[in-house]
N, C-alpha and C positions, 0 to 999 in steps of 0.2 A: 504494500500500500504506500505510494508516494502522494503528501503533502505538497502543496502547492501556498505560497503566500499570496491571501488574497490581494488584489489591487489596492493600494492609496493606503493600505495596513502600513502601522510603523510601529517597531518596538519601545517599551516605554526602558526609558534610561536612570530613572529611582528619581524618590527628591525625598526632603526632609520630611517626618512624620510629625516635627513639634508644630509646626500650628492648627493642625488638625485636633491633635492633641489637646493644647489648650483649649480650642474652640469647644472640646467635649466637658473639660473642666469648667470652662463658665456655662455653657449649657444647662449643667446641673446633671452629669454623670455621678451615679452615684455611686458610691467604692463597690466594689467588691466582694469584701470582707464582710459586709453586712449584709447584705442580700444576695449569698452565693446559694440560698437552698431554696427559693423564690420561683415559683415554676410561672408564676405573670408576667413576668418584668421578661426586654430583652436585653440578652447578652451583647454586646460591642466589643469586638475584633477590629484590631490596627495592626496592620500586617501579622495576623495569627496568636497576637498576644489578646488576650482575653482582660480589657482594662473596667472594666465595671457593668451596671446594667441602666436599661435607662426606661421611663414609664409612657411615654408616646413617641414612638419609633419612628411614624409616618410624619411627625412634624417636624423630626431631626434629619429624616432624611432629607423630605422638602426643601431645608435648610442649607444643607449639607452641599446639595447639588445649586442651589442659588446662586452661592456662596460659589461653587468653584466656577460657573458660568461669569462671575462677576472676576475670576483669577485674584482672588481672595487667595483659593488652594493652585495649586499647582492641578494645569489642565491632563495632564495622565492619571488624577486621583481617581481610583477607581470607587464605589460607592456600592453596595450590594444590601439590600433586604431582601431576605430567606424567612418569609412570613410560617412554611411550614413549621420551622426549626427554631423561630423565636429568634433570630441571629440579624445583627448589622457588621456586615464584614469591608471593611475600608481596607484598601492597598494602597501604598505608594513606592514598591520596590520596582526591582526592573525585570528587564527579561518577559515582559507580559505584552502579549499582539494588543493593539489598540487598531481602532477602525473607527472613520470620523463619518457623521452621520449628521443630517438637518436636524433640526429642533423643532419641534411642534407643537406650538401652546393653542389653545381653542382652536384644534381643526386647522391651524391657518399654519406656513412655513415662518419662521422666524425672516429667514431671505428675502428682503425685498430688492426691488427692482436699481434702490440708490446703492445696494452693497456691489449690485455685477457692472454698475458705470463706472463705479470708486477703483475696483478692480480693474475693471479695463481702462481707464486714466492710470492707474498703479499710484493715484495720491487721492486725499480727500480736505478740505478742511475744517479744520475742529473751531469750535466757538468757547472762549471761557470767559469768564467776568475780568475787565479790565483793573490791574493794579498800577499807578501810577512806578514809576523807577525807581524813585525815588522810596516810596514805603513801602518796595520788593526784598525780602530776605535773599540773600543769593542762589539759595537753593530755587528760588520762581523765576531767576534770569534766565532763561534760555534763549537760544540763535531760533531764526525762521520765523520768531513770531512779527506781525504787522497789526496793528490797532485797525478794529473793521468799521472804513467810514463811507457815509452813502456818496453818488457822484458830487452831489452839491456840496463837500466839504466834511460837511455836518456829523458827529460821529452816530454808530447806530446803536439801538439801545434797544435792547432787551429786557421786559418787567421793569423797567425806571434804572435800567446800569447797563453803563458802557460795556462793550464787548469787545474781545480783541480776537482777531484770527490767526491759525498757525497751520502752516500746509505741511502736514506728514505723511509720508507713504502709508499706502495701501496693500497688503498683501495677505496670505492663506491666512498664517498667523495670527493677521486683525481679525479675520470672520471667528474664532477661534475664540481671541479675547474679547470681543462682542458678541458673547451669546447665542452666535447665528450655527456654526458648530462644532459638535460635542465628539471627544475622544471617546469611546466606549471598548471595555474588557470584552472579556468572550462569557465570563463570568456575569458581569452585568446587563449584556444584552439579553439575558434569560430572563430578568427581570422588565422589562418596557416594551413597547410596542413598535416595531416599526412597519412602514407600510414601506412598498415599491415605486409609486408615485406620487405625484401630487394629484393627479385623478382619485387615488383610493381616497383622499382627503374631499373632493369635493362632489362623491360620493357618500359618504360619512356626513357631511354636512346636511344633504337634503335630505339624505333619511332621518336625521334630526329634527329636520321644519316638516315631516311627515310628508315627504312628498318619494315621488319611484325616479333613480336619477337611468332608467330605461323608457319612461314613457314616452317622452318626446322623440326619442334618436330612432331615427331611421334604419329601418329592417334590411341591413346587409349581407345575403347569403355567405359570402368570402369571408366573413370577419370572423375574428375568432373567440369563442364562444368563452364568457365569462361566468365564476360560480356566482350565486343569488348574491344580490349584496346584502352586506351585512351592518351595522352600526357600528362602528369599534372606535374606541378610545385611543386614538395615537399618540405614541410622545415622542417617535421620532420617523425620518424618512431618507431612503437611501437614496444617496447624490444620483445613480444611476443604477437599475438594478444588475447591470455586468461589474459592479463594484463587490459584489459576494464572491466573486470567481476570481480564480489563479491566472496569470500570464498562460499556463497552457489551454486552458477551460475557453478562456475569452478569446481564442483565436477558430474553435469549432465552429466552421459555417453553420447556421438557424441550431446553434443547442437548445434554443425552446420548440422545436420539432422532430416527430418522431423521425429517425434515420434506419 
């Protein structure tokens, strides 16, 4: 049996477990020592060590994943609830396949249409509240930035404050650090939802407003036949469904037809 690395897969290369760590300590992890024969509570694993238990799981994970979408954590942290097993198991060693995937909050892609211009410009620029130079700490001097003012001079203002603009590249890594998407384990993808298009998503959607997203489309004998649709909860979406398969797999003329 030969394995194959799927496409746009990258190995994760470790990062530090201490602010995750803490993050658990203000949380309100509670030790261990005191509720180690507690069958309600769940367990919390940080790379295989067993550091305490905690009393609402779903809103630490919640948390947990916000948190690394915002690069709070470092974006290879893996994130697992094993709701059988009562278990939160967090990774952040190395050696673990990672596979980056859209994000999907209500039915809709995180990805909008300004992320693939910014991209294809390869810059974007950022808006932040004007500080004068003069009451700038030197750590707030940086190069590239320009005070943003309208053609008439005038500067422009945002909520009653000046704004200043700064033109920074655009690349993978920003969609990455903006939430748009997410490193996922092999481990954690057992855990979420992902769909193949953005069709299954707006799919999903009409059968939510109770409507059939086959009524209106036209009856095409050649097309190929899809299962009933279904409602489903997505939380993520693959960039292209030949992202699943290997350099070998992805070169099979029609591998979604029988040969």
């Amino acid at each position: 049996l030969v394995k194959n690395l799927a496409l746009m897969a990258v190995i994760s290369v470790g990062s530090v477990s201490g602010p995750v760590i803490d993050f658990l300590e203000e949380w309100g992890l509670e030790p261990l020592e005191e509720n180690a024969q507690s069958t309600n509570l769940t367990k919390v694993f940080v790379n295989g060590v067993w550091l305490g238990v905690c009393r609402d799981p779903l809103n630490m994970v919640n948390t947990l994943r916000t948190l690394r979408r915002m690069q709070d954590f470092d974006s290879e942290v893996s994130i697992v609830r094993d709701i059988r097993e009562r278990e939160i198991r967090i990774y952040s060693d190395a050696g673990r396949v990672l596979r980056p995937l859209f994000i999907v909050e209500d039915h809709k892609l995180k990805l909008k249409r300004q992320h693939l211009r910014w991209l294809q410009e390869k810059w974007r620029i950022e808006e932040r509240p004007y500080v004068p130079r003069e009451e700038r700490n030197k750590e707030e001097v940086s190069e590239g930035e320009t005070v943003a003012d309208e053609e008439d001079g005038r500067p422009i203002m945002r909520d009653e404050r000046r704004v200043k603009r700064k033109k920074k590249p655009f690349t993978w890594s920003s969609l990455i650090r903006d939430g748009v998407i997410e490193l996922l384990d092999a481990e954690e993808e057992e855990t979420v939802m992902i769909c193949m298009t953005p069709d299954d998503l707006l799919e999903s959607r009409l059968l939510r407003r109770g409507l059939d997203p086959r009524a209106e489309a036209d009856f095409n004998p050649a097309a190929r036949l899809k299962p009933l649709p279904i409602a489903h909860t997505w939380t993520h979406c693959e960039i292209h469904p030949s992202m699943i398969l290997g350099i070998c797999a992805s070169i099979i003329p029609f591998p979604d037809h029988n040969q």
